[in-house]
N, C-alpha and C positions, 0 to 999 in steps of 0.2 A: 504494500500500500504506500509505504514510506517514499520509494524508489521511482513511483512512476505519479502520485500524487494521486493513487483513487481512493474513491469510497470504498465503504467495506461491502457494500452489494457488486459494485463494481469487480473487487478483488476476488470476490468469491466468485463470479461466475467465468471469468477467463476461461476461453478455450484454446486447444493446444493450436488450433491453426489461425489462431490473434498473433500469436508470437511470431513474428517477420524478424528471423535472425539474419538474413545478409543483410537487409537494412537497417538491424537494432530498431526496430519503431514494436510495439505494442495496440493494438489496435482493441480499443475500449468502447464497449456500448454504456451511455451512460444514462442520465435521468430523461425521462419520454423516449426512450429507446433512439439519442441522438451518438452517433458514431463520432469516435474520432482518435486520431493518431498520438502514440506519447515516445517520446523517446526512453529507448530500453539500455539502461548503461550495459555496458559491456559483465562486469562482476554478478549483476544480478541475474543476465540473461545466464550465466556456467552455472550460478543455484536454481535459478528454475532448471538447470539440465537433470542439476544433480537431482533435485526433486522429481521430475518426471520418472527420473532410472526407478527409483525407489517408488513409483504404483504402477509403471506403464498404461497410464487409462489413456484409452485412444480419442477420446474428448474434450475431458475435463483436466484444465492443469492442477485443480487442487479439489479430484473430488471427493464424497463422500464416505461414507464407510462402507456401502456397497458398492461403491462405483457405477451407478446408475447416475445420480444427479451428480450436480456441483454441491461441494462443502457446504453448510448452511451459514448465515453470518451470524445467528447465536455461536456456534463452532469458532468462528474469529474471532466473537467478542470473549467469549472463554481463554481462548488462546490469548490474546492481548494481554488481558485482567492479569493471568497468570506471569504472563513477561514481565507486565510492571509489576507484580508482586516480587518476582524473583532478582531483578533491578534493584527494589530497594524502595521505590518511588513510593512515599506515602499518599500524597495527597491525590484527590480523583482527575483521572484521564480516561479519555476516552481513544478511539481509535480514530477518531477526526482528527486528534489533535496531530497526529501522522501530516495527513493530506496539509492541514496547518501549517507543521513546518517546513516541507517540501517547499509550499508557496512564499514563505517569507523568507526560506535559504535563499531559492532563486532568486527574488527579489532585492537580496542584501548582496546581490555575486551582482547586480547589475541590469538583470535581465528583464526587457521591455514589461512594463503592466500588461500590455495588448496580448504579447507572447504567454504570459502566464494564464491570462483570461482563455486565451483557445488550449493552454493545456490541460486546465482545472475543467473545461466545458461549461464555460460561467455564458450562459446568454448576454448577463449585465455586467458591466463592468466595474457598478457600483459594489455587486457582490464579490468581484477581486479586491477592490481597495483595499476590505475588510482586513486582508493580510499586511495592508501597508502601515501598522501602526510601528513606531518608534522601537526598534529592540535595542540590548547595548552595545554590540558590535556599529548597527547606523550612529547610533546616540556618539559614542566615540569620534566616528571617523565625523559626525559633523561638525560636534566642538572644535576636532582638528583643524577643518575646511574654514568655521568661522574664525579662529584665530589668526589663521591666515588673512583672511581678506579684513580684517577691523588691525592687524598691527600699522601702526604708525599714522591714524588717523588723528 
């Protein structure tokens, strides 16, 4: 979810032929059944290999315990709860907060709002902003920026 910015219905339903490896692109159905392209880092796409070895389901890249459907996203949300419990992380997260930070790393490395907006699948782009609030890596580098530009006024 982290890696490519989806939801968790999103994540859960991946099929193995969304995965476009000579392109690295990921190809995601998202909310109203709107399609669209994510780039697939390199590292991640060798764990979804490894994961696929490890059920061979000719469908589903993360399915079930029959392997009829896709994994369900209580199953994720399970999995999550437990990550962050095993982490350490007291206070509550959710599995958005994934998709969260993807969109505000990007954003702090640089990367257009417009670009984020078609990766997140945000119709509005009022709904991207949402991730442009102040973290402390920006909060730093703009103190820097203003220090710069007010010395010797």
């Amino acid at each position: 979810m982290y890696a490519c910015g989806l939801r968790i219905g999103e994540a859960a339903t991946v099929e193995i032929a969304s995965v476009d490896s000579a392109s690295l692109l990921l190809r995601v159905i998202g909310k109203g059944d709107k399609e669209r392209r994510v780039p697939l880092p390199r590292p991640m796409l060798d764990d979804l290999r490894r994961l696929w070895l490890a059920h061979r389901n000719q469908r589903w890249l993360c399915p079930d315990r029959l392997g009829t459907g896709p994994v369900s996203k209580n199953a994720l949300w399970r999995t999550f709860r437990l990550s962050v419990r095993a982490a350490g992380i007291t206070r509550q997260v959710s599995p958005h907060a994934l998709r969260h930070s993807y969109a505000t790393r990007l954003l702090e490395s640089g990367v257009d709002t417009r670009v984020v907006q078609i990766l997140l699948g945000h119709v509005n782009i009022a709904t991207t902003a949402i991730y442009m609030h102040l973290t402390e890596p920006t909060r730093a580098s703009l103190k820097n920026i203003l220090d710069k530009l007010m010395t010797g006024l």
